[in-house]
C-alpha positions in Angstrom: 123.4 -103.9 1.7 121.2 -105.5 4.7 118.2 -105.5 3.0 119.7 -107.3 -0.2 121.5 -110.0 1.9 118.3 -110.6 3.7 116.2 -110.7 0.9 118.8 -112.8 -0.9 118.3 -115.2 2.5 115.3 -115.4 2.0 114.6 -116.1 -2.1 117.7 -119.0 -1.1 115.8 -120.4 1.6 113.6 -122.0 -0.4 115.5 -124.1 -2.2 117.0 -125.4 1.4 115.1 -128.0 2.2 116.3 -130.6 5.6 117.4 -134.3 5.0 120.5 -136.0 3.9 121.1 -135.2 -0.5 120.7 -138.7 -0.5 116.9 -139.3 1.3 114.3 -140.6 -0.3 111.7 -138.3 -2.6 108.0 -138.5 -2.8 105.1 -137.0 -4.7 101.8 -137.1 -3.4 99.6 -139.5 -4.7 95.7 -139.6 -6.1 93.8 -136.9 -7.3 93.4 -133.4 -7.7 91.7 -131.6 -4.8 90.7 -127.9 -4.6 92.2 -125.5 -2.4 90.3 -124.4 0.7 90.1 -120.5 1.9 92.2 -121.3 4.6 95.1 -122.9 2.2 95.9 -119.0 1.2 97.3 -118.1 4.5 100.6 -118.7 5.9 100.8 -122.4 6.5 104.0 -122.1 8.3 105.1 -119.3 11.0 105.5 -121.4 13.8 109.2 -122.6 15.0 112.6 -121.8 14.8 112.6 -122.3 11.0 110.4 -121.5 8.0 109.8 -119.7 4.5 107.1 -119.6 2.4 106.3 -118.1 -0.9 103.3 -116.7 -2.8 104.5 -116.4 -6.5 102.6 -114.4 -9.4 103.2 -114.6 -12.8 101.6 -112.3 -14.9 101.6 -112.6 -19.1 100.4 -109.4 -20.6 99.9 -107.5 -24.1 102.8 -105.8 -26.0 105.0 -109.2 -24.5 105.1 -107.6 -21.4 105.6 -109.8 -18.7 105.5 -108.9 -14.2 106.7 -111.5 -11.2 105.5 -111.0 -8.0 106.7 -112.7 -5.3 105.3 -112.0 -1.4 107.2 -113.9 1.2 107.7 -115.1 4.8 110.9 -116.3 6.2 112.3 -117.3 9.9 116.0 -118.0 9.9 116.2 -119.1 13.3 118.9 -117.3 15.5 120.7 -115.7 12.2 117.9 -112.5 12.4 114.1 -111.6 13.4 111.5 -113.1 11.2 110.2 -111.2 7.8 108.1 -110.9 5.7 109.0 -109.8 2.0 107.9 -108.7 -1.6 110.0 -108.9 -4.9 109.1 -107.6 -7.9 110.4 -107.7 -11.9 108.7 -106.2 -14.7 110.4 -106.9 -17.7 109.8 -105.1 -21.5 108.3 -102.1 -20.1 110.0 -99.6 -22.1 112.1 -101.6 -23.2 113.7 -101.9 -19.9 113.6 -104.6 -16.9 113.0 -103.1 -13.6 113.3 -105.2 -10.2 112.6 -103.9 -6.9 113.0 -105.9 -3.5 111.3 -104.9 -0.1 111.0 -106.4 3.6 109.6 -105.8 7.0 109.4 -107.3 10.5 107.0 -110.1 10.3 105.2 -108.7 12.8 104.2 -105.9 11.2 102.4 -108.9 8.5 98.8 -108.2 7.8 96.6 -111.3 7.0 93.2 -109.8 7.3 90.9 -113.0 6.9 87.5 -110.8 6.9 88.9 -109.4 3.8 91.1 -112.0 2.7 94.0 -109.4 2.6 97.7 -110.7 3.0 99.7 -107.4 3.3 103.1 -107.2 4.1 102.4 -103.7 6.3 99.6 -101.8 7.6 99.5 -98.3 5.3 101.8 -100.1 3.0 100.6 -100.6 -1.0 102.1 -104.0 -1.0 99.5 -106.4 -1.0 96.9 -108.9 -2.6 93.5 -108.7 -1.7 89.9 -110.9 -2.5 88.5 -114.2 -2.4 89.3 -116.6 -4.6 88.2 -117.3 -7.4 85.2 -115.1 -6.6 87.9 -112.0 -7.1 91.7 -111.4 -6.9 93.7 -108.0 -6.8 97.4 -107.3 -6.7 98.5 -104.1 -5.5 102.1 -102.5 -5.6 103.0 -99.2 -5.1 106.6 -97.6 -3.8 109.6 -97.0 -4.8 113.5 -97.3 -4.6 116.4 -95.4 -5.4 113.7 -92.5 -7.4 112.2 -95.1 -9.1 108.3 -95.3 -8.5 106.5 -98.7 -8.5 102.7 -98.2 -9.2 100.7 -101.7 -10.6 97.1 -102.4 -10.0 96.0 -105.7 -11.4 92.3 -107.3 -11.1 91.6 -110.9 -11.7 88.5 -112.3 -13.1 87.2 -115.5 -14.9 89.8 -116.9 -12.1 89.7 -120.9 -12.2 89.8 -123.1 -9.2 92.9 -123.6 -7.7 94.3 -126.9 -6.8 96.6 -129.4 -5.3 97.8 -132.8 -5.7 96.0 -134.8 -2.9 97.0 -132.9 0.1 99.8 -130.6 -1.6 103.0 -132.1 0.0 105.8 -133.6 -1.2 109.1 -135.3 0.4 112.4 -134.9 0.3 114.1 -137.0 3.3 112.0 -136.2 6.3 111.2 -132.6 4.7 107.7 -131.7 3.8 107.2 -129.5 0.9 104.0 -127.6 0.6 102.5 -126.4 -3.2 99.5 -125.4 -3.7 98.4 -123.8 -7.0 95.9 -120.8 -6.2 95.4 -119.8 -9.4 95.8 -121.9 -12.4 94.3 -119.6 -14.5 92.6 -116.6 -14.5 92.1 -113.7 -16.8 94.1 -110.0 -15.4 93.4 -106.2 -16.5 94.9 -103.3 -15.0 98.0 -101.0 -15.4 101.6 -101.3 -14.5 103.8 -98.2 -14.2 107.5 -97.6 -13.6 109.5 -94.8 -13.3 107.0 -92.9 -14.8 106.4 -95.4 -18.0 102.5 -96.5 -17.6 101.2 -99.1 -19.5 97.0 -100.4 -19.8 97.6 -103.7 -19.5 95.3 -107.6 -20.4 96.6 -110.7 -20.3 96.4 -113.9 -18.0 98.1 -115.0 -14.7 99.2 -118.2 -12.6 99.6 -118.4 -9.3 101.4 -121.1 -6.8 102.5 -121.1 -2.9 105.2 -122.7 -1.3 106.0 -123.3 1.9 108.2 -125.9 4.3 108.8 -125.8 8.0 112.6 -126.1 7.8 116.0 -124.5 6.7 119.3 -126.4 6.2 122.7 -126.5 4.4 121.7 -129.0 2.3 120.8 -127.6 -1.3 118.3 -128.5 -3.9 120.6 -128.1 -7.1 117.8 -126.2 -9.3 113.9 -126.0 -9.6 111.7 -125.6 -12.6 108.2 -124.1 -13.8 106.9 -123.9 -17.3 103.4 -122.3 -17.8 101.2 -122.6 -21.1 98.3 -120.4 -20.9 95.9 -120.9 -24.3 92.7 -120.0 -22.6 90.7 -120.7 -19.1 90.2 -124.6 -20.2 93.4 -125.3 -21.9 96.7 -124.8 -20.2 99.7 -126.4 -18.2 101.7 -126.4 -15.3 104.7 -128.0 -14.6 106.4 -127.5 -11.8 109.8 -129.5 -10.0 112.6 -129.5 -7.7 116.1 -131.7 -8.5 117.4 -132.0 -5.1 121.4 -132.5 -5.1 121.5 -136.2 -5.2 124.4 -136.9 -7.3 123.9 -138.4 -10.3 120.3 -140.0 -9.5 118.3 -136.9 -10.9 115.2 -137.8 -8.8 112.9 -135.2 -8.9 109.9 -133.8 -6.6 106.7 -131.9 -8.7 104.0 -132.2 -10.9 102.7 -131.9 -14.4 98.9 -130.7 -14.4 97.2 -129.8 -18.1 93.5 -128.7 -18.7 92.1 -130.1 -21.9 88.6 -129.0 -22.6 88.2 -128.5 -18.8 89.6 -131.8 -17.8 92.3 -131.8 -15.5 95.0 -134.4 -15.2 97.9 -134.6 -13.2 101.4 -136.3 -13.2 104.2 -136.8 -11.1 107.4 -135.5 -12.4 110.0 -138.1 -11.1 113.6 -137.7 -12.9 115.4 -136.0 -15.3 116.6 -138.4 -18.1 118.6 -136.1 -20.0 119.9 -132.5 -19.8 121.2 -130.2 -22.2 123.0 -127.2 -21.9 123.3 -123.8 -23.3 124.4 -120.1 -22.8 122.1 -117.9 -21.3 123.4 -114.4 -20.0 126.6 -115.5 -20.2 125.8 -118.8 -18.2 125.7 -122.2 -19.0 122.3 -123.5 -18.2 119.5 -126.3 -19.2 118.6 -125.4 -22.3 116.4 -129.4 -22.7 115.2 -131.7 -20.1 114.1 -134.8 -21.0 111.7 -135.7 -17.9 110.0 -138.7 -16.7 106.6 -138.7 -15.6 104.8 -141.6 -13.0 103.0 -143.0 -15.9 106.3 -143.6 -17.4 105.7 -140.6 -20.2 108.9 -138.3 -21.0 108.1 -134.7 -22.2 111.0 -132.3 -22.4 111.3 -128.6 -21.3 113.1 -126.8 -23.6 114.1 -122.9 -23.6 113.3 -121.2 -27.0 114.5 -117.3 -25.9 116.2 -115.8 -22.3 114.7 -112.9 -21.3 115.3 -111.9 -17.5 118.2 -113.0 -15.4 118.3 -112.2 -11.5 119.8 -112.8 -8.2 119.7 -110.3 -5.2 123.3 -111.7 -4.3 124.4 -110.1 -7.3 123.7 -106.6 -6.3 125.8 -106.8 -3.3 129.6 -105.4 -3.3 132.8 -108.0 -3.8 133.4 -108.8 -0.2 130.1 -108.8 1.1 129.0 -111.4 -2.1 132.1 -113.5 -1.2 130.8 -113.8 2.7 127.1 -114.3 1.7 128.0 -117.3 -0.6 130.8 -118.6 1.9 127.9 -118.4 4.3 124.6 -119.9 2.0 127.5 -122.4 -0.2 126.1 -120.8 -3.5 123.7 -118.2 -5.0 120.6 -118.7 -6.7 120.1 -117.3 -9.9 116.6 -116.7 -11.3 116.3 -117.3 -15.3 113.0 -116.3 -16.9 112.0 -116.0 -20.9 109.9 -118.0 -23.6 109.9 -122.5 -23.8 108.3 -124.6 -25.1 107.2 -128.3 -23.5 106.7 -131.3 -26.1 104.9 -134.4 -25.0 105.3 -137.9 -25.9 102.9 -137.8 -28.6 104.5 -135.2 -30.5 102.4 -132.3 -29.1 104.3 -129.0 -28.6 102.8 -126.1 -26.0 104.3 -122.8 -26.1 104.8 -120.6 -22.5 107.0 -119.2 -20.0 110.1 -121.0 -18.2 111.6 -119.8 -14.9 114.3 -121.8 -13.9 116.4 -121.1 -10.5 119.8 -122.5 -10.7 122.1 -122.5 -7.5 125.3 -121.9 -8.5 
């Protein structure tokens, strides 16, 4: 039950940024800029407060699909600081499989020689090479008598990038996102409970981070991820911080054309639609608008994969966390489908986290 709290903490954490629901929001603003060595390693673990996330998404053959999420978190006087890894793989066997871990942070390995962040010395829980020369992901444990064994190498990895200097506002708050890998081709295997599967596919990559952790709630955050091939693809990526009925948003649309990268700020939401999804009622369409005055919309096509660590808990120790945190988030993943202004549909991958 600890460890799920914690974690639960944690994944929440980042969707508390500091300022008042009704502070001003900013985007960055100017170009695209690559991503420095340095920009992979904790930007944060100073002070009484901080989390920060490293965030794989992995799209492979046979509509398999793997999230990988390694994390650092300081909740000030609530517990000791952590570090953390949570992993879903979803339509292996048919099955979804989710497995959370965590350890004191300072048992945190970021070997900069090697360019290894690992969550424990002797632990299988860790990615490894530099980017975008190489890339490696490595899990292996297990839970409950479930074995967790995925090796998966990167190659034909393209740049990553940020907006100007990668931080956006809300209030006084400083959001950091930095897109390490935008795209990059991914072999390997993934194996659970004894199910192995030779995998291919393709992978994205972004990082999170802030320096502070309030009550104050963002009301849901979005990413949708097209990948055609290594010069064709799109991110977008954005918070809606709970500011009534304003719907001003903080993120980014970046697409690849032929090579040619552009990016957008994402600045509101226009319209939302809803629709059932696990039971819930969730966006099914956003209508968003961009800096240059574009809309797109987001839509969901097909659910695949709910989750929320608070969920796992018992009925009085869910009643306290949310009591404590005001809410749960809940993690939505499956199939969408983004649709420009000029008609222009891309197919992808939507993960949505909702506080409810």
């Amino acid at each position: 039950m600890k460890l799920q709290f914690t974690l639960l903490l944690l994944f929440t954490a980042w969707l508390v940024p500091a300022g008042s629901a009704y502070a001003q929001v900013s985007n960055p603003s100017g170009d695209l800029t690559p991503v420095q060595n340095e920009d992979i390693w904790a930007q944060t673990l100073k002070g009484n407060h901080f989390n920060e996330f490293w965030t794989y998404q992995f799209y492979l053959n046979n509509d398999l699909t793997v999230h990988i999420t390694f994390s650092v978190a300081n909740f000030g006087s609530l517990k000791s600081p952590v570090s953390g890894v949570q992993i879903s793989v979803d339509r292996l066997n048919g099955e979804i499989y989710q497995l959370s871990r965590e350890y004191d942070l300072d048992y945190l390995v970021q070997d900069r020689e090697n360019f290894m962040f690992r969550n424990r010395d002797q632990r299988e829980l860790y990615f490894i090479g530099e980017l975008p020369k190489e890339h490696r992901v490595r899990i292996h444990t297990s839970k409950d008598g479930v074995e967790y064994d995925i090796d998966l190498s990167m190659h034909n990895i393209q740049h990553g990038i940020k907006w100007d200097d990668g931080i956006y506002l809300i209030g006084d708050e400083k959001v950091g996102i930095y897109t390490h890998i935008p795209y990059a081709s991914v072999s390997g295997y993934v194996s659970v409970d004894g199910h192995r599967q030779d995998v291919s596919g393709s992978v994205f990559m972004d990082h999170t981070f802030q320096n502070e952790t309030t009550t104050r709630l963002i009301d849901s955050a979005y990413r949708f991820i097209n990948h055609q091939d290594s010069r064709n693809w799109d991110i977008l990526y954005f918070m809606d911080p709970d500011r009534g009925s304003e719907d001003l948003t903080i993120g980014h649309y970046i697409s690849s054309r032929n090579g040619k990268k552009k990016v957008k700020g994402v600045t509101s939401i226009t319209r939302s639609e809803k629709s059932r999804a696990f039971g819930d009622n969730i966006a099914s369409t956003l209508t968003l608008e961009l800096s240059d005055g574009e809309q797109i919309t987001l839509s969901r096509t097909a659910d695949s994969e709910k989750f929320s660590v608070l969920g796992e808990l018992g009925r009085i120790a869910r009643a306290v966390a949310r009591r404590f945190l005001g809410g749960e988030v809940i993690h939505y993943r499956g199939e969408g489908n983004l649709e420009l202004e000029d008609g222009s549909v891309s197919d992808g991958y939507y993960h949505f986290m909702v506080v409810d």
